[in-house]
Residue, then its C-alpha position, 0 to 999 in steps of 0.5 A: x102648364x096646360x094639359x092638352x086634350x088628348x084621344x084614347x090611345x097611346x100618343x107619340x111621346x114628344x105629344x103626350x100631354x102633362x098631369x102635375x100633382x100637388x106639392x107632397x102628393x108624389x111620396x106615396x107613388x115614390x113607396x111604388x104605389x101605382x094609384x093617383x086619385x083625383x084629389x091629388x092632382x094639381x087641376x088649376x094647372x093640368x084640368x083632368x076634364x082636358x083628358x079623354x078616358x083612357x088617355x096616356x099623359x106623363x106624370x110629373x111632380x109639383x116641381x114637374x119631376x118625371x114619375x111615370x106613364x100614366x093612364x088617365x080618366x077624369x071620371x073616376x076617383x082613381x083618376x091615373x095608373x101608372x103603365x112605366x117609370x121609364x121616361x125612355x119606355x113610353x106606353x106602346x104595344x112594345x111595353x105592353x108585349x114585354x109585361x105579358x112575357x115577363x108574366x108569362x115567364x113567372x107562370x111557366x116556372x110554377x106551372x107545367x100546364x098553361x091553366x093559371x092566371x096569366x096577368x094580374x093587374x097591378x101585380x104585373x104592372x098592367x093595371x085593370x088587365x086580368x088575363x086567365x089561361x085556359x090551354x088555348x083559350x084566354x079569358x081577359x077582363x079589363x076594368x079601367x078606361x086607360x086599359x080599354x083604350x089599350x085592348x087592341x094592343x093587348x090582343x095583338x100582345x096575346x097574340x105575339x106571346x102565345x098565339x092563342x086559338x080564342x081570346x074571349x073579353x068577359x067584360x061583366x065586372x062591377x067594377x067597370x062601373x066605377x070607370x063609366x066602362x060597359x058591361x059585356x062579353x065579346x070575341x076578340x079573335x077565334x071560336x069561343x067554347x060555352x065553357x072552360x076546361x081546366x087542368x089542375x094537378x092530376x083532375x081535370x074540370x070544366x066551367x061555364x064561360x059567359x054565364x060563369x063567376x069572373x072568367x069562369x074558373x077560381x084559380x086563386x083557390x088551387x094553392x089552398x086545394x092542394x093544402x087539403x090533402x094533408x087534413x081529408x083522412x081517409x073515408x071523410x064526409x066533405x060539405x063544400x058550401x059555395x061550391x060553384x064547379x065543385x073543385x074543392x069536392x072533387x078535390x077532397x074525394x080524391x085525397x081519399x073522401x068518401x062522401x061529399x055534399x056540394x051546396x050552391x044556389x045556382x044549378x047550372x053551377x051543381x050541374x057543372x059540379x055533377x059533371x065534373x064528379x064524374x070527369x074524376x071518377x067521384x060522384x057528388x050529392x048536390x045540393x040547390x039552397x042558399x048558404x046559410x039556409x042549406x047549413x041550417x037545413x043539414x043541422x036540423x037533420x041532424x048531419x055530420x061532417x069531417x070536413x067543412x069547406x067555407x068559400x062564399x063570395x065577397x060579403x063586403x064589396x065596399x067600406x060601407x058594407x063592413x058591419x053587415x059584411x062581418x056579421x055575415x061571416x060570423x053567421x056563415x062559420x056559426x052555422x058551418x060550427x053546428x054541422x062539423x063533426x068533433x075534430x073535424x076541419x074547417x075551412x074558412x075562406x073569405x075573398x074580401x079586401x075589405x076583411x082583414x086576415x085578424x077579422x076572419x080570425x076574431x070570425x072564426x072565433x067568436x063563432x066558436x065562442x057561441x057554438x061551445x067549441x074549441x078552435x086551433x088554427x093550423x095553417x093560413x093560406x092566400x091567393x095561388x102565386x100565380x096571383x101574386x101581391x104588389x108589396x105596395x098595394x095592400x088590395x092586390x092581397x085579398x084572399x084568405x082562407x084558414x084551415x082549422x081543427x074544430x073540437x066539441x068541447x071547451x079547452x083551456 
């Protein structure tokens, strides 16, 4: 059987065209993984080059077993996505509507304002479409062909389901270059503010929008937020290093900090922090350096804090980058060790798929086995729920973030 050529876009079901995987190749897929890589496909029979990036095919086992819906481009090593294991629900703008209300209804019932991560991928079954609330305003990002070629159809989706006033494609992820994708920002529909406002708990924040980090504001980070109340005492000096917006200083000061130090290498993101500080009544002090260059900084001036906050960006991006990767997250919490205060709270966060929970851990640990101090692990925590796991797709789970009791001297 021959694939035919087939244009981006969903095709008439009696027309869409056939990819057959190898002999064995579909027991990954039947566990509910939505991944087929390029090296399982059976091409003597179904050559992916008869497909055009993004276009839907069915996926059918070696004995041509319906498995799925598929997404297709022939030039990435993830060559296929599964969008529907129902041969009766083909991939039209009906399925992508009801995928979007399904994700819709689970944020409403975690949150009682429209500021959360409305679509997560896999997770949501809609892979490479991530879609972030802001009140009125939606930030999409999308990182595969398959879903590109579906955007008209999502913004028609948005637009059904919440009936947004903007919908703004902050398309400028590395990850695009692994589908041969663009990278760019545009307008699907409406007026595009220059920045986010967002509303997490009782504070409110502002970010920046196309000069921002992913779509302008960490949600995945809220959950671990709202844990830190219990640790910041009263009268608590606060260093959040990676700060970005400020969201965990802020934070911090209002659980009942006195004094917090936001570090970042951008200005533009101290300049956010500063703003948002005063939006809550606080104030921060900013601090323009580089991480590791900033701890070293506040050490040799001899200062001192109650709380560390560690929540840097992704160290390891690719397997290759593992050693040094690791080595830098050991550097980062030495160094965050020689400025925290004794029974002082660290938080170590770490947003690498490619960082195991244990190797945070063994991290932590082996910087505090060089620092002389004594650690207790006193809670672990992961991605906000509104960003919630795949149970079959490992790298759906990649935040970590240990919250943890630093004392001075060695216990046994």
């Amino acid at each position: 059987m021959n694939a035919t050529a087939h244009n981006a876009g969903p095709p008439n079901a009696a027309a869409t065209p056939v990819l057959l995987l190898k002999r064995g190749e579909d027991r990954r897929l039947g566990s509910g993984h939505l991944w087929v890589f390029s090296n399982e496909i059976d091409t003597d029979a179904t050559p992916l080059t008869a497909f055009a990036p993004g276009a839907i095919a069915e996926l059918r086992s070696h004995r041509e077993a319906f498995i799925g819906y598929v997404c297709v481009n022939p030039h990435a090593l993830i060559c296929a996505r599964i969008l529907s294991r129902d041969i009766a629900q083909p991939v039209d703008a009906a399925l992508i509507e009801k995928r979007l209300r399904a994700a819709l209804a689970l944020r409403e019932r975690l949150s009682s304002v429209p500021y959360y991560r409305w679509v997560f991928g896999e997770s949501d079954q809609l892979p490479g479409l991530v879609l972030d609330r802001y009140g009125d305003l939606i930030v999409g990002q999308i990182a595969t062909a398959g879903m590109e070629a579906l955007k008209s159809q999502v913004e028609s989706a948005v637009r059904k389901v919440v009936n947004p006033r903007a919908l703004y494609w902050k398309n400028d992820s590395s990850s695009r270059d692994l589908e041969q994708l663009p990278r760019l920002g545009e307008v699907a529909f409406g007026e595009v503010p220059a920045e986010v406002a967002v509303e997490e708990g009782p504070l409110s924040f502002a970010a920046p929008l196309a000069q921002g980090q992913k779509t302008g504001w960490f949600y995945d980070q809220s959950a671990n937020r709202a844990r830190l109340a219990r640790y910041v005492a009263p009268g608590a000096r606060v260093l959040d290093v990676c700060s970005y917006a400020g969201a965990w200083a802020v934070t911090a000061l209002h659980q009942g900090a006195t004094h917090a130090c936001c570090v970042d290498s951008s200005q533009t993101a101290l300049d956010f922090a500063q703003a948002n500080a005063q939006r809550n009544g606080v104030t921060i002090e900013p601090m323009r350096a580089d991480a590791f260059d900033a701890l070293k900084e506040l050490a040799s001036q001899g200062r001192r804090f109650d709380v560390v906050v560690l929540d840097p960006p992704a160290f390891i991006k690719r397997k290759k980058d593992i050693p040094q990767g690791q080595a830098a997250y050991r550097k980062l919490n030495q160094l965050a060790l020689e400025v925290l205060a004794d029974e002082g709270l660290l938080v170590s966060c770490s947003c690498s798929y490619h960082l195991s929970a244990e190797e945070l851990v063994n991290a932590i640990q082996t910087a505090a086995r060089h620092s002389g101090r004594f650690v207790q692990l006193l809670e672990a925590g992961g991605q906000s729920p509104d960003h919630p796991m795949h149970p079959a797709i490992p790298e759906t789970r990649y935040l970590k973030a240990y919250f943890c009791r630093v004392t001075r001297g060695r216990l046994s």
